[in-house]
PDB file with one MODEL, atoms N, CA, C and O in Angstrom:
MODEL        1
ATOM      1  N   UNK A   1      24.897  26.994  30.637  1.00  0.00           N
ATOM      2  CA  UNK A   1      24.477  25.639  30.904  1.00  0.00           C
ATOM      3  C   UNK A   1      23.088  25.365  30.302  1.00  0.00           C
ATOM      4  O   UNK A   1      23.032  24.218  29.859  1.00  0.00           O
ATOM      5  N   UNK A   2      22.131  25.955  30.173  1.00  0.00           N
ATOM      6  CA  UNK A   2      21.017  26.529  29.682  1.00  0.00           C
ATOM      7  C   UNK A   2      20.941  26.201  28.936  1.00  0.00           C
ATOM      8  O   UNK A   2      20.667  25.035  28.648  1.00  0.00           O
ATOM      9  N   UNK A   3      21.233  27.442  27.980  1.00  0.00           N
ATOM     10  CA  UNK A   3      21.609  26.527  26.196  1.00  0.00           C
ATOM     11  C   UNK A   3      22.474  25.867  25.651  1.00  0.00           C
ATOM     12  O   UNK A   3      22.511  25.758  24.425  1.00  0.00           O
ATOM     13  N   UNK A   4      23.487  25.201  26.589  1.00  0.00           N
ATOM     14  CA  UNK A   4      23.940  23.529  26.160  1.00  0.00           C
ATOM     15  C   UNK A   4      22.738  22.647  26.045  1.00  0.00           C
ATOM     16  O   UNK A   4      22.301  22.020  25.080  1.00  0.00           O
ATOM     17  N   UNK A   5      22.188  22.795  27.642  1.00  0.00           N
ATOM     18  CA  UNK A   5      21.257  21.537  27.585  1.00  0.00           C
ATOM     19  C   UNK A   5      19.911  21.679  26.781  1.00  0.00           C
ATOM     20  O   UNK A   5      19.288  20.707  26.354  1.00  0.00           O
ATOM     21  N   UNK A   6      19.581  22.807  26.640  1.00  0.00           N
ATOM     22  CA  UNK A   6      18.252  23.330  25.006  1.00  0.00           C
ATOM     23  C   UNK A   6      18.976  22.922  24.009  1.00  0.00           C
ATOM     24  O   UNK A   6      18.154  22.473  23.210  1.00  0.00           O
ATOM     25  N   UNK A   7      20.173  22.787  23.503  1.00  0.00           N
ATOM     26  CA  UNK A   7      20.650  22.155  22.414  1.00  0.00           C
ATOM     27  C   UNK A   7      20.924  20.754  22.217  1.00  0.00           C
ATOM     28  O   UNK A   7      20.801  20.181  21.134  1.00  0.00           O
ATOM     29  N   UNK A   8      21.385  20.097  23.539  1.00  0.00           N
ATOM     30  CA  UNK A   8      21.012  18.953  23.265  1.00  0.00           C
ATOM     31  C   UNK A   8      20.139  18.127  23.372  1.00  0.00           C
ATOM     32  O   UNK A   8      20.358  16.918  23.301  1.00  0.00           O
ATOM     33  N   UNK A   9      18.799  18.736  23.596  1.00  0.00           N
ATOM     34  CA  UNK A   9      17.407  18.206  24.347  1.00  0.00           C
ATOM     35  C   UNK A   9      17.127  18.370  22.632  1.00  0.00           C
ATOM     36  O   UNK A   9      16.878  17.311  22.054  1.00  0.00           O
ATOM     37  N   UNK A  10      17.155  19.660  21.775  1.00  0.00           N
ATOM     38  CA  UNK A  10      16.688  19.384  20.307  1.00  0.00           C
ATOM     39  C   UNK A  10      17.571  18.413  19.318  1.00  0.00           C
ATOM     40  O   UNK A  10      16.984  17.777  18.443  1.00  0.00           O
ATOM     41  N   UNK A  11      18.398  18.356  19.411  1.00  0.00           N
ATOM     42  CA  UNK A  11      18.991  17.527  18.922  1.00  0.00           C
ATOM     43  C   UNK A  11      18.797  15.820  18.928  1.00  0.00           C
ATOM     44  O   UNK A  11      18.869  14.937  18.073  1.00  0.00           O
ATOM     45  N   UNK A  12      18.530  15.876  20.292  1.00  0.00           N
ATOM     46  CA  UNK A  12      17.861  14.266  21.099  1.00  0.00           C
ATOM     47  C   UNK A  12      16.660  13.944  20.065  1.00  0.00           C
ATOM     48  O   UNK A  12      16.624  12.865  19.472  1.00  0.00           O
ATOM     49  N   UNK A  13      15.409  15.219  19.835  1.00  0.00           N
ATOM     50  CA  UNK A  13      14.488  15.095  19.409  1.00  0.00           C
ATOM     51  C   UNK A  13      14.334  15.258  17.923  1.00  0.00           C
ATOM     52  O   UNK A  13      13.280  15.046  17.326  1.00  0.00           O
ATOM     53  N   UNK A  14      15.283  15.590  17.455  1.00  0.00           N
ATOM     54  CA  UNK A  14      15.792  15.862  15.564  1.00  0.00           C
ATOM     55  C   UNK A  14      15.910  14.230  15.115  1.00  0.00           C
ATOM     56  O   UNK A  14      15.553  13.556  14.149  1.00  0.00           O
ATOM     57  N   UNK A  15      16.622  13.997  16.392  1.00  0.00           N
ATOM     58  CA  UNK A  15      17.286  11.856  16.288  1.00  0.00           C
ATOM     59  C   UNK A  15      15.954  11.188  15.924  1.00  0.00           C
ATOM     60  O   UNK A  15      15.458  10.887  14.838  1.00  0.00           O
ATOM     61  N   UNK A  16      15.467  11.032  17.422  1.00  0.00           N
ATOM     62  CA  UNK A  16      14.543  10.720  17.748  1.00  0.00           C
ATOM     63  C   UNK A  16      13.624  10.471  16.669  1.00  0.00           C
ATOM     64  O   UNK A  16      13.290   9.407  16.149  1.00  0.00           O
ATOM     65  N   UNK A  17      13.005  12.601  16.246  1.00  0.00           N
ATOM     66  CA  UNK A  17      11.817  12.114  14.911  1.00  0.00           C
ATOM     67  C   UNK A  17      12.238  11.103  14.089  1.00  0.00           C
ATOM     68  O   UNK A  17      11.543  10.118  13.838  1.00  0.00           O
ATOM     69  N   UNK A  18      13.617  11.340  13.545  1.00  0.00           N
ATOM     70  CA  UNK A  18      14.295  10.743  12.216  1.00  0.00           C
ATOM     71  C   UNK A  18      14.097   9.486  12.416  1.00  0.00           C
ATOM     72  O   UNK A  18      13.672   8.946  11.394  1.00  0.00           O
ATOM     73  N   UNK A  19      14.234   8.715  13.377  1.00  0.00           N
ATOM     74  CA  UNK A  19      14.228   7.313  13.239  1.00  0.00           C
ATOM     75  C   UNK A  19      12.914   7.152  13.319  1.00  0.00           C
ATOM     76  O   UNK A  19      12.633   6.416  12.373  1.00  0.00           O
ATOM     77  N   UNK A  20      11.829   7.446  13.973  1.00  0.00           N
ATOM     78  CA  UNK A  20      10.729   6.913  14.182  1.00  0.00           C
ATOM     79  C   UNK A  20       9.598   7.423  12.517  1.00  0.00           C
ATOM     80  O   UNK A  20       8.471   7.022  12.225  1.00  0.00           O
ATOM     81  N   UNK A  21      10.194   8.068  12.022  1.00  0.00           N
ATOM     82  CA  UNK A  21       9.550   8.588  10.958  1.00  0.00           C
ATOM     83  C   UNK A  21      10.146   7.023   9.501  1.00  0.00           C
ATOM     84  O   UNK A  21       9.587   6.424   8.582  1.00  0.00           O
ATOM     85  N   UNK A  22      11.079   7.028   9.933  1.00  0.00           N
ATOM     86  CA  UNK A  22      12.005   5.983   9.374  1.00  0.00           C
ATOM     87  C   UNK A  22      11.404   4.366   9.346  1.00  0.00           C
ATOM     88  O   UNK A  22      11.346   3.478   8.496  1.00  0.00           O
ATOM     89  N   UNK A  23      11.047   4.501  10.599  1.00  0.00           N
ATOM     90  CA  UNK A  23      10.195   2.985  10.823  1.00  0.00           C
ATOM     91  C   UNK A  23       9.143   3.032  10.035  1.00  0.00           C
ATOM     92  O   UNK A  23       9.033   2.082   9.260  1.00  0.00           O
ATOM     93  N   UNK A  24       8.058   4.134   9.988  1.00  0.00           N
ATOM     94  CA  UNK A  24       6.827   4.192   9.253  1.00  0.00           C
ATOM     95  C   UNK A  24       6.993   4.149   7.904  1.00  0.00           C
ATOM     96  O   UNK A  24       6.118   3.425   7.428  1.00  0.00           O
ATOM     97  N   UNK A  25       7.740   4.609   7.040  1.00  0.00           N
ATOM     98  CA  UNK A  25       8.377   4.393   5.882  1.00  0.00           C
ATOM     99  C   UNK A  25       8.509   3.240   5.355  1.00  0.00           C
ATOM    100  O   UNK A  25       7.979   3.050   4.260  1.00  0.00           O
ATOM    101  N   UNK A  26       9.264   2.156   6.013  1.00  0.00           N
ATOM    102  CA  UNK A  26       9.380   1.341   5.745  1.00  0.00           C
ATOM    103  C   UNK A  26       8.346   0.181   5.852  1.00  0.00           C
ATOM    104  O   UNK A  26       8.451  -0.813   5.133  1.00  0.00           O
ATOM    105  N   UNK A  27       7.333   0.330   6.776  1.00  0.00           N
ATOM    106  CA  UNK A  27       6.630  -0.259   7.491  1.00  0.00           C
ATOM    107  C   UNK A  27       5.424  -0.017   6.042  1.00  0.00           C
ATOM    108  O   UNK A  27       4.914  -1.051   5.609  1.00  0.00           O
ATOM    109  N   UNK A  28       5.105   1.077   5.494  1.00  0.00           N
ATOM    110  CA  UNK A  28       4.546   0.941   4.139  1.00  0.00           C
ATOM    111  C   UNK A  28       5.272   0.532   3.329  1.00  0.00           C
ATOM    112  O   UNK A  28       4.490  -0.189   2.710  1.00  0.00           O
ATOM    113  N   UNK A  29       6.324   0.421   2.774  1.00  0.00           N
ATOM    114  CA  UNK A  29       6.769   0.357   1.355  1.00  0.00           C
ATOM    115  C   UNK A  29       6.851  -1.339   1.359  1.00  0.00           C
ATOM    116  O   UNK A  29       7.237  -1.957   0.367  1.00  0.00           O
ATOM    117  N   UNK A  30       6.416  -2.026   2.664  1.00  0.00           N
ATOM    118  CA  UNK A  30       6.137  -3.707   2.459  1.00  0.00           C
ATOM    119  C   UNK A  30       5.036  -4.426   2.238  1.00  0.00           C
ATOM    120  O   UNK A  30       4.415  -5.063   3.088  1.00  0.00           O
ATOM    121  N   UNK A  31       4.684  -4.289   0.617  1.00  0.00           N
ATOM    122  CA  UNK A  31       3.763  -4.688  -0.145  1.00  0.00           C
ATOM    123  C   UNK A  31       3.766  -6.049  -0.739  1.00  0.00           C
ATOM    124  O   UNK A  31       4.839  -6.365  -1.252  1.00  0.00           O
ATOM    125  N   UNK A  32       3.207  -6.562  -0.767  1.00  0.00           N
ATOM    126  CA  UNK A  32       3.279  -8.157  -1.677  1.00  0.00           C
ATOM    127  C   UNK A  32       2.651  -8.557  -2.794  1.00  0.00           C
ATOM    128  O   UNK A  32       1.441  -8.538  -3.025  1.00  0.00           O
ATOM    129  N   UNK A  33       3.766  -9.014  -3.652  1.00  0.00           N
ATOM    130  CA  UNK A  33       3.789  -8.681  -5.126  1.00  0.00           C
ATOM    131  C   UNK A  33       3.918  -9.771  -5.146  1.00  0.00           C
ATOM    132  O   UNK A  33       4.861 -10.315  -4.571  1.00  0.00           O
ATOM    133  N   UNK A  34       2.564 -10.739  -6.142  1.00  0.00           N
ATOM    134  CA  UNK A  34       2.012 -11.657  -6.495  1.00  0.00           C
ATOM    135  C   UNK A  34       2.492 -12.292  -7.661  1.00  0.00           C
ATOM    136  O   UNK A  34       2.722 -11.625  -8.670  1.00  0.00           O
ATOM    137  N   UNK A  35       2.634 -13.271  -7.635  1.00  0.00           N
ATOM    138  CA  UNK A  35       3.274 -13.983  -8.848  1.00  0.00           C
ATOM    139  C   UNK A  35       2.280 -14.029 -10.273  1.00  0.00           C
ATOM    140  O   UNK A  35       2.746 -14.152 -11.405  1.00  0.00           O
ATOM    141  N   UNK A  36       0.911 -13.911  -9.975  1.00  0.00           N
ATOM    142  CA  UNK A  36      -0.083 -14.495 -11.087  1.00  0.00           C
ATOM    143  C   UNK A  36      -1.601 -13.684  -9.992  1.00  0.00           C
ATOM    144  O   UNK A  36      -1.496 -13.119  -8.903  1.00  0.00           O
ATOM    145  N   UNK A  37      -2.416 -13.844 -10.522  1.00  0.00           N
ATOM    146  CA  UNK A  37      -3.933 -13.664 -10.073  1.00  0.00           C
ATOM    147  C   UNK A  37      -4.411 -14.751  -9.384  1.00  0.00           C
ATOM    148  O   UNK A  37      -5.015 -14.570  -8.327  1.00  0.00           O
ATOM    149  N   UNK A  38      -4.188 -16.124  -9.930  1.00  0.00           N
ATOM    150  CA  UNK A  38      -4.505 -17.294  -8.416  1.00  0.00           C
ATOM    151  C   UNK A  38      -3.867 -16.715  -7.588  1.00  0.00           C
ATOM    152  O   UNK A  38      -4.551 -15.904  -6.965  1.00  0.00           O
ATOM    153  N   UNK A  39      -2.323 -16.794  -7.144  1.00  0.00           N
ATOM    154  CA  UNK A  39      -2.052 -16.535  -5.771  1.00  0.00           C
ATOM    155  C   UNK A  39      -2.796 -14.939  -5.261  1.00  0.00           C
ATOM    156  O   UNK A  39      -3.172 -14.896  -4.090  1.00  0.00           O
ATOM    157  N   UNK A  40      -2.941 -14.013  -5.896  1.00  0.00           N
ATOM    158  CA  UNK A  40      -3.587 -12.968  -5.462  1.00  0.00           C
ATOM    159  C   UNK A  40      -4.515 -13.014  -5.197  1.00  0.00           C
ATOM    160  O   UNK A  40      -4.836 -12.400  -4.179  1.00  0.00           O
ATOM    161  N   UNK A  41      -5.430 -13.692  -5.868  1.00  0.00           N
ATOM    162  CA  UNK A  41      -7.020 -14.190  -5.309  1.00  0.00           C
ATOM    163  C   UNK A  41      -6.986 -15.172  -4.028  1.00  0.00           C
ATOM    164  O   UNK A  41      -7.934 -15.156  -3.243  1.00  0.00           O
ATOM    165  N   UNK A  42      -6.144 -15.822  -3.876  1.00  0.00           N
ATOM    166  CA  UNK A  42      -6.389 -16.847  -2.109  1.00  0.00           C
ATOM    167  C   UNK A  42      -6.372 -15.608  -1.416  1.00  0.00           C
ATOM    168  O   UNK A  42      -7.198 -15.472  -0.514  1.00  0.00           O
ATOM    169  N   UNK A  43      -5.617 -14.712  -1.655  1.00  0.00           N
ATOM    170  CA  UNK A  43      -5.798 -13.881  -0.520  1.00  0.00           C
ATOM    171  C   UNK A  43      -6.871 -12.436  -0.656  1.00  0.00           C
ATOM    172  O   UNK A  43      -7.212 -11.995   0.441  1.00  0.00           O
ATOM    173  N   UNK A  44      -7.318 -11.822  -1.655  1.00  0.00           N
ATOM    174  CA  UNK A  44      -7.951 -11.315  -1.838  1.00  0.00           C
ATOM    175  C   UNK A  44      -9.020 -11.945  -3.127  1.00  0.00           C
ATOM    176  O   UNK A  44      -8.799 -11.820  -4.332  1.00  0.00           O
ATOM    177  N   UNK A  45      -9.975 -12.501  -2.627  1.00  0.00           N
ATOM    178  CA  UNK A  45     -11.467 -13.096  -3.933  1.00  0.00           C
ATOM    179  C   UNK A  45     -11.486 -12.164  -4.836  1.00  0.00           C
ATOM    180  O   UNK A  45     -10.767 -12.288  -5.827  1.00  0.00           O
ATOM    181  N   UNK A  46     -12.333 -11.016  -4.669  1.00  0.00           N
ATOM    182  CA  UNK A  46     -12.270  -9.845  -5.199  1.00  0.00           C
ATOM    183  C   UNK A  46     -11.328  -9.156  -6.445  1.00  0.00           C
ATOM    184  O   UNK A  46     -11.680  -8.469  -7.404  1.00  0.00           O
ATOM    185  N   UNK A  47     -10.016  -9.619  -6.033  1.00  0.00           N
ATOM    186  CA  UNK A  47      -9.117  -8.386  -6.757  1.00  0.00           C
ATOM    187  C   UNK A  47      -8.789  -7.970  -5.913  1.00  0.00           C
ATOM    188  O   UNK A  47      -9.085  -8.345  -4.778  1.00  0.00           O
ATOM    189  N   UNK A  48      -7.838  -6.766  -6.302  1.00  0.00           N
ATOM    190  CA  UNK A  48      -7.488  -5.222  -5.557  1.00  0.00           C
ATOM    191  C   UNK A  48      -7.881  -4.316  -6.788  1.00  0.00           C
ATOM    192  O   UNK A  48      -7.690  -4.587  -7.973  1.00  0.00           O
ATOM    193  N   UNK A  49      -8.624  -2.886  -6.124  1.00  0.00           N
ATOM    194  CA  UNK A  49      -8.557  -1.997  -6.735  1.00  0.00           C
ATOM    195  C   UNK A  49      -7.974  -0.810  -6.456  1.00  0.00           C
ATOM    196  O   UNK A  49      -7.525  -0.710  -5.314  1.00  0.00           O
ATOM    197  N   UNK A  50      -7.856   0.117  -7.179  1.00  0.00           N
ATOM    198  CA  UNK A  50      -7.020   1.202  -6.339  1.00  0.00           C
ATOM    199  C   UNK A  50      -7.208   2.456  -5.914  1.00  0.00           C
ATOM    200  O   UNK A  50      -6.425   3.238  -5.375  1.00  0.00           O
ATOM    201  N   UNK A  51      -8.800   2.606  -6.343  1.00  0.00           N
ATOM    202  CA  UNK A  51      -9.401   3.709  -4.909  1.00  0.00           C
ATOM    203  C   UNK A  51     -11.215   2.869  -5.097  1.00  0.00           C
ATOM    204  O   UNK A  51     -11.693   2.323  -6.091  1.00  0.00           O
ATOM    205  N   UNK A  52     -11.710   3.040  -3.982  1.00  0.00           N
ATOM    206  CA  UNK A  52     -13.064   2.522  -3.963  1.00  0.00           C
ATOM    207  C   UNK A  52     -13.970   3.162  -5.295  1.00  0.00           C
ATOM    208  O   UNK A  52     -15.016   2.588  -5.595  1.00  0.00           O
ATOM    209  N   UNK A  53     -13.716   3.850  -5.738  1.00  0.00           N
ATOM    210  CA  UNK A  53     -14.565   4.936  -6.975  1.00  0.00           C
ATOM    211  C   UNK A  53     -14.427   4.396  -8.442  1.00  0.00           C
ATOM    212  O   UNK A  53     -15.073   4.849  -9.387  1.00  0.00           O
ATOM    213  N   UNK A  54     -13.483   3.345  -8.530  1.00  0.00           N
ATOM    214  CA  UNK A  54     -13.379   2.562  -9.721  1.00  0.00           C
ATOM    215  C   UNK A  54     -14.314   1.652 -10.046  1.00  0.00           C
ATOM    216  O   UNK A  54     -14.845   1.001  -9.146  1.00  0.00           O
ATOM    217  N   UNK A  55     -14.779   1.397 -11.825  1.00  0.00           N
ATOM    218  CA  UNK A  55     -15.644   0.641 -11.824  1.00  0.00           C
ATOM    219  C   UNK A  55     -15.313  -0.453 -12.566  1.00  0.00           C
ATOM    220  O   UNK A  55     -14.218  -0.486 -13.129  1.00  0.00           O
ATOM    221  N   UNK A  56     -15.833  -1.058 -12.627  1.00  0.00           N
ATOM    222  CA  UNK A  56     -15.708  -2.471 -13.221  1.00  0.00           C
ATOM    223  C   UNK A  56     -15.752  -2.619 -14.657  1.00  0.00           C
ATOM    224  O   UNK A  56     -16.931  -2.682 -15.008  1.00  0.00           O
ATOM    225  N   UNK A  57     -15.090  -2.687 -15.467  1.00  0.00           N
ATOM    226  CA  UNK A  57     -15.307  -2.832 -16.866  1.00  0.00           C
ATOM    227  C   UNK A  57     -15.458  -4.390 -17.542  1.00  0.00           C
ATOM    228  O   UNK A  57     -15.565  -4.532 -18.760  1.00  0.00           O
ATOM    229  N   UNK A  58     -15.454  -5.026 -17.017  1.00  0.00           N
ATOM    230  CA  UNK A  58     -15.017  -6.683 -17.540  1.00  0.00           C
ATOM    231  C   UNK A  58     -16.315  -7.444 -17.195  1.00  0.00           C
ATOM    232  O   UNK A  58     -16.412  -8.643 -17.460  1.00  0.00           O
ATOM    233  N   UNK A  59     -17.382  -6.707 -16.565  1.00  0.00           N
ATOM    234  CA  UNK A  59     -18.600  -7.801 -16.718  1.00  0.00           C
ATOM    235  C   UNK A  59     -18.802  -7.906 -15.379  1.00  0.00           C
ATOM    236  O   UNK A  59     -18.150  -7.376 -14.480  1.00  0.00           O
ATOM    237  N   UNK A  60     -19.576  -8.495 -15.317  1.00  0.00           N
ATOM    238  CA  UNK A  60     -19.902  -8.606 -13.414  1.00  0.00           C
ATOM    239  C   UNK A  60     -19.058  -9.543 -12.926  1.00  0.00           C
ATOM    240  O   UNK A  60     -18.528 -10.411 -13.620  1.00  0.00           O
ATOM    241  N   UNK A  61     -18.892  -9.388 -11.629  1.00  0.00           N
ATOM    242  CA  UNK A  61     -18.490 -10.137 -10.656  1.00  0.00           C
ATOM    243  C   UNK A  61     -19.030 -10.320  -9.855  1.00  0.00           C
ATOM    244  O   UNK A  61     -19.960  -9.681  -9.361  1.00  0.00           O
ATOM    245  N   UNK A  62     -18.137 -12.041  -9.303  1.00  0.00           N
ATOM    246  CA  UNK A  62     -19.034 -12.373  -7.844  1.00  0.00           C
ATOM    247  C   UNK A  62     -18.634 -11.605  -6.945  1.00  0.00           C
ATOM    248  O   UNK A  62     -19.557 -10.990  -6.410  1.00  0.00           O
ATOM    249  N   UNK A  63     -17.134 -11.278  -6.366  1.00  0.00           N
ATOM    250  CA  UNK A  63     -16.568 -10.903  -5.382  1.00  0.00           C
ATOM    251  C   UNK A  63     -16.595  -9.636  -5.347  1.00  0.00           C
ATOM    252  O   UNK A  63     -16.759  -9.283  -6.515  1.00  0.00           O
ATOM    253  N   UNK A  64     -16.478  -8.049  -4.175  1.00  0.00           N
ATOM    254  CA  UNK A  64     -16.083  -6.819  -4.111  1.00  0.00           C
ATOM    255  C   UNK A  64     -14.711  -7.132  -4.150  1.00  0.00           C
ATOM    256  O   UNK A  64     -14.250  -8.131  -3.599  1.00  0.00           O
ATOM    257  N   UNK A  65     -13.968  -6.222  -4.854  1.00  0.00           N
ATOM    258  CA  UNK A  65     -12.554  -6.252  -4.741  1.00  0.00           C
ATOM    259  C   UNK A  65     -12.240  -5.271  -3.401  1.00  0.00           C
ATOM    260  O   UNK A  65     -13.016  -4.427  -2.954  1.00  0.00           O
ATOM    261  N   UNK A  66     -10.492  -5.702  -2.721  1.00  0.00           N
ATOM    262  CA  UNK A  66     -10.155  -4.956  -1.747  1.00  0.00           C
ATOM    263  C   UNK A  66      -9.306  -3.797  -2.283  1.00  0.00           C
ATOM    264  O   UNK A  66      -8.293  -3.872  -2.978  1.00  0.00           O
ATOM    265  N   UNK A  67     -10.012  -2.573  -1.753  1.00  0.00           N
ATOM    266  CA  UNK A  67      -9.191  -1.581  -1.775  1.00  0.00           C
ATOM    267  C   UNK A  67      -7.963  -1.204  -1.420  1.00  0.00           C
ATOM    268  O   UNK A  67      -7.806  -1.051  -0.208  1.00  0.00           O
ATOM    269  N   UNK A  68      -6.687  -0.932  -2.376  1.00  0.00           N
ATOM    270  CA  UNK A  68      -5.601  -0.518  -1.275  1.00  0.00           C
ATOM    271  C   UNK A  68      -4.530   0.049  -2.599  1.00  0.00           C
ATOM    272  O   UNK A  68      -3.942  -0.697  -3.382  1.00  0.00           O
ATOM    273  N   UNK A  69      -4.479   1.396  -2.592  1.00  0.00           N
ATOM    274  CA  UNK A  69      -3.328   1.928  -3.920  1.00  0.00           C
ATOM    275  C   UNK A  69      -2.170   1.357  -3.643  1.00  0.00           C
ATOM    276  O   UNK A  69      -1.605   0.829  -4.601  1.00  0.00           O
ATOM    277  N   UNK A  70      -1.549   1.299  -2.410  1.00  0.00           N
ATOM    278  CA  UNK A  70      -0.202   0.425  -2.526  1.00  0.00           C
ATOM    279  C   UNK A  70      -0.387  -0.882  -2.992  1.00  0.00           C
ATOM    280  O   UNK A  70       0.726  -1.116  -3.463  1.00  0.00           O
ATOM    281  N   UNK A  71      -1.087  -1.925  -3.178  1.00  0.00           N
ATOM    282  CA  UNK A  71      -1.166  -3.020  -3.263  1.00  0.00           C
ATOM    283  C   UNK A  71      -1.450  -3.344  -4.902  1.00  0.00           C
ATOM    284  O   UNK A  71      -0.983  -4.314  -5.499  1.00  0.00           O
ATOM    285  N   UNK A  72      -2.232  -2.413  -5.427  1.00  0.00           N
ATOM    286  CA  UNK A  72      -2.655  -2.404  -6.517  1.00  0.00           C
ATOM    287  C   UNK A  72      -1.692  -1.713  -7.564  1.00  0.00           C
ATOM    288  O   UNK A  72      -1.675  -2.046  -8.749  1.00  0.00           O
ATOM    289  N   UNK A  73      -0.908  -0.744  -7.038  1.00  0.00           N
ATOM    290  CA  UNK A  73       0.274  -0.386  -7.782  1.00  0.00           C
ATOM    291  C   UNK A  73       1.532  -1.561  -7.738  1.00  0.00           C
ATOM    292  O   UNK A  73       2.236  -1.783  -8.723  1.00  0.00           O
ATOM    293  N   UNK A  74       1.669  -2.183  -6.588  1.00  0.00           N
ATOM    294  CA  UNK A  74       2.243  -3.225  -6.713  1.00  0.00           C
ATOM    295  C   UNK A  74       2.284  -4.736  -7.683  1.00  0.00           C
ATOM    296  O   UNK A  74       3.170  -5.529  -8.002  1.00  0.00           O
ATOM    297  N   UNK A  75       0.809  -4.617  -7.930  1.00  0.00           N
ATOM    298  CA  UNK A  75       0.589  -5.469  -8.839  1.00  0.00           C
ATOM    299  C   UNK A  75      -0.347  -5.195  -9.907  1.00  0.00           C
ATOM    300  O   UNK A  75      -1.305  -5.811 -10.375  1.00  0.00           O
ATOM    301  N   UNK A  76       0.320  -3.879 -10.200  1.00  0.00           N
ATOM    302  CA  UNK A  76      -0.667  -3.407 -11.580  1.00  0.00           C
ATOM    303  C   UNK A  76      -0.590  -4.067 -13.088  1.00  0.00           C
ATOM    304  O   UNK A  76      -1.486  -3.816 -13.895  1.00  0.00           O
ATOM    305  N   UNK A  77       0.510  -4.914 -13.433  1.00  0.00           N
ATOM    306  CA  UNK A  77       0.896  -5.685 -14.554  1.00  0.00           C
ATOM    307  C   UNK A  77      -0.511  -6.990 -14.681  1.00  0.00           C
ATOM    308  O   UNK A  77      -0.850  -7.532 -15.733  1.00  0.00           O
ATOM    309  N   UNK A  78      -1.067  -7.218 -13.438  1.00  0.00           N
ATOM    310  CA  UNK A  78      -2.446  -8.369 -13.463  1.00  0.00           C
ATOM    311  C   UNK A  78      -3.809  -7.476 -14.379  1.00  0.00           C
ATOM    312  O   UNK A  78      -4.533  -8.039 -15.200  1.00  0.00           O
ATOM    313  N   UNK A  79      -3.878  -6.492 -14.123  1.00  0.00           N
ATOM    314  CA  UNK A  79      -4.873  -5.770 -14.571  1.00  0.00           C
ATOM    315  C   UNK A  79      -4.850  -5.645 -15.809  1.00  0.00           C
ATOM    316  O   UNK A  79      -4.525  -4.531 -16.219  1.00  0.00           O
ATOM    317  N   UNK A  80      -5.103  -6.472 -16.596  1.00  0.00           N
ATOM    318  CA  UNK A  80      -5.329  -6.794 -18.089  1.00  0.00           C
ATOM    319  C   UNK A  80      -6.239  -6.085 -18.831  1.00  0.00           C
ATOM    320  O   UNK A  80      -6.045  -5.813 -20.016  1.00  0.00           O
ATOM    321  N   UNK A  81      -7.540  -5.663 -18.018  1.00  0.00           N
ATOM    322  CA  UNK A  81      -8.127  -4.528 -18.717  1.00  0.00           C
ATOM    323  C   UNK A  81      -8.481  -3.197 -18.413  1.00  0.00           C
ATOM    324  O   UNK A  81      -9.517  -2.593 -18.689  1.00  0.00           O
ATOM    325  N   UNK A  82      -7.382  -2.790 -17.748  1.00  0.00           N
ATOM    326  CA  UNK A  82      -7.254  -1.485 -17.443  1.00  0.00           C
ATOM    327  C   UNK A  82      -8.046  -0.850 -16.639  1.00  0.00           C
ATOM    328  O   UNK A  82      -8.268   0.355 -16.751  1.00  0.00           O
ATOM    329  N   UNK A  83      -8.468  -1.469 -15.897  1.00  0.00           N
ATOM    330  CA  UNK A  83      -9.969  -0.527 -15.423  1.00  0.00           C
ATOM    331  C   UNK A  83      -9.837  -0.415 -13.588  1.00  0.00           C
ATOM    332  O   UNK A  83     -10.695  -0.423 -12.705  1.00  0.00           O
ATOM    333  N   UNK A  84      -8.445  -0.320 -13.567  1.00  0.00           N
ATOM    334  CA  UNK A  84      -7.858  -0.133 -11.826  1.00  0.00           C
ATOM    335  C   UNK A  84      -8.196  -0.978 -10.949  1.00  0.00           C
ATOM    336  O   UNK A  84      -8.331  -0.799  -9.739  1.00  0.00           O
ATOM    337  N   UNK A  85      -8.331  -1.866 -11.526  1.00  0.00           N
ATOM    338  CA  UNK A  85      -8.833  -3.500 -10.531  1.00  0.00           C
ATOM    339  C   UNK A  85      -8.121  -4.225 -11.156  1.00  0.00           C
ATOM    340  O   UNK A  85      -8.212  -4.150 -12.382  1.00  0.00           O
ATOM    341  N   UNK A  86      -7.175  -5.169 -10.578  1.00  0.00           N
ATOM    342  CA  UNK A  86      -6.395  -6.276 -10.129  1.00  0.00           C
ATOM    343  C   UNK A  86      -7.093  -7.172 -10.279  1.00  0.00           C
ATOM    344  O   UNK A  86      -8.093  -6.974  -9.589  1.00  0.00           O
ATOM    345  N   UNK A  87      -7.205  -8.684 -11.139  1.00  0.00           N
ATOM    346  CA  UNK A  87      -7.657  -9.696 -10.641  1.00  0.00           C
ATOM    347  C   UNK A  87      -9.593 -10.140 -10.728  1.00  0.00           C
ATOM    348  O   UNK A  87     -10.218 -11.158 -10.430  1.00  0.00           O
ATOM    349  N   UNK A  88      -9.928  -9.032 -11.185  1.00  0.00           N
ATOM    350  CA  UNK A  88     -11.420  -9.191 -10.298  1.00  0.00           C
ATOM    351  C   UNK A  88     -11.780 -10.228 -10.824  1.00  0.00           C
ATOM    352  O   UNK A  88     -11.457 -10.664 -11.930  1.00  0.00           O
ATOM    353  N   UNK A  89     -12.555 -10.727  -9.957  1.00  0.00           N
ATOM    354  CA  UNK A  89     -13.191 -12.238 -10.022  1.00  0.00           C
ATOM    355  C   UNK A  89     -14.864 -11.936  -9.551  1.00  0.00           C
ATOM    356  O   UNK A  89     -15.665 -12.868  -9.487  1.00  0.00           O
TER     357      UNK A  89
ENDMDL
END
């Protein structure tokens, strides 16, 4: 009886991880992918860049861009001059 119920107590918890690991997964991979650099700028002034350690190649700016690699891989086609910033303004 013992190890029925140790087997189905791990099993409960094999479920269990799987789905809740499942939610978090998904819960990142929902990124928003911008049509153009206006709509990306209402919501971020700045840009996105894609780790804080990147520098600016295009001249100064007014705005800090927001950090975030998912966001910036999402809309890496805006980044016209290569320099891991999105948009900067």
């Amino acid at each position: 009886m013992k190890k029925i119920l140790s087997i189905l107590l791990s099993f409960g918890l094999v479920i269990g991880f799987s789905f809740a690991t499942t939610d978090n997964v998904e819960a990142k991979t929902k990124v928003k992918k911008y049509s153009n650099c206006k709509a990306l700028n209402k919501d971020y002034k700045g840009g996105v860049a894609r780790s804080s350690k990147v520098k600016n190649k295009g001249g100064k700016t007014k705005y800090k861009p927001y950090v975030s690699k998912a966001l910036y891989d999402a809309n890496k086609s805006k980044d016209r001059d290569k320099d891991s910033i999105a948009c900067e303004r």
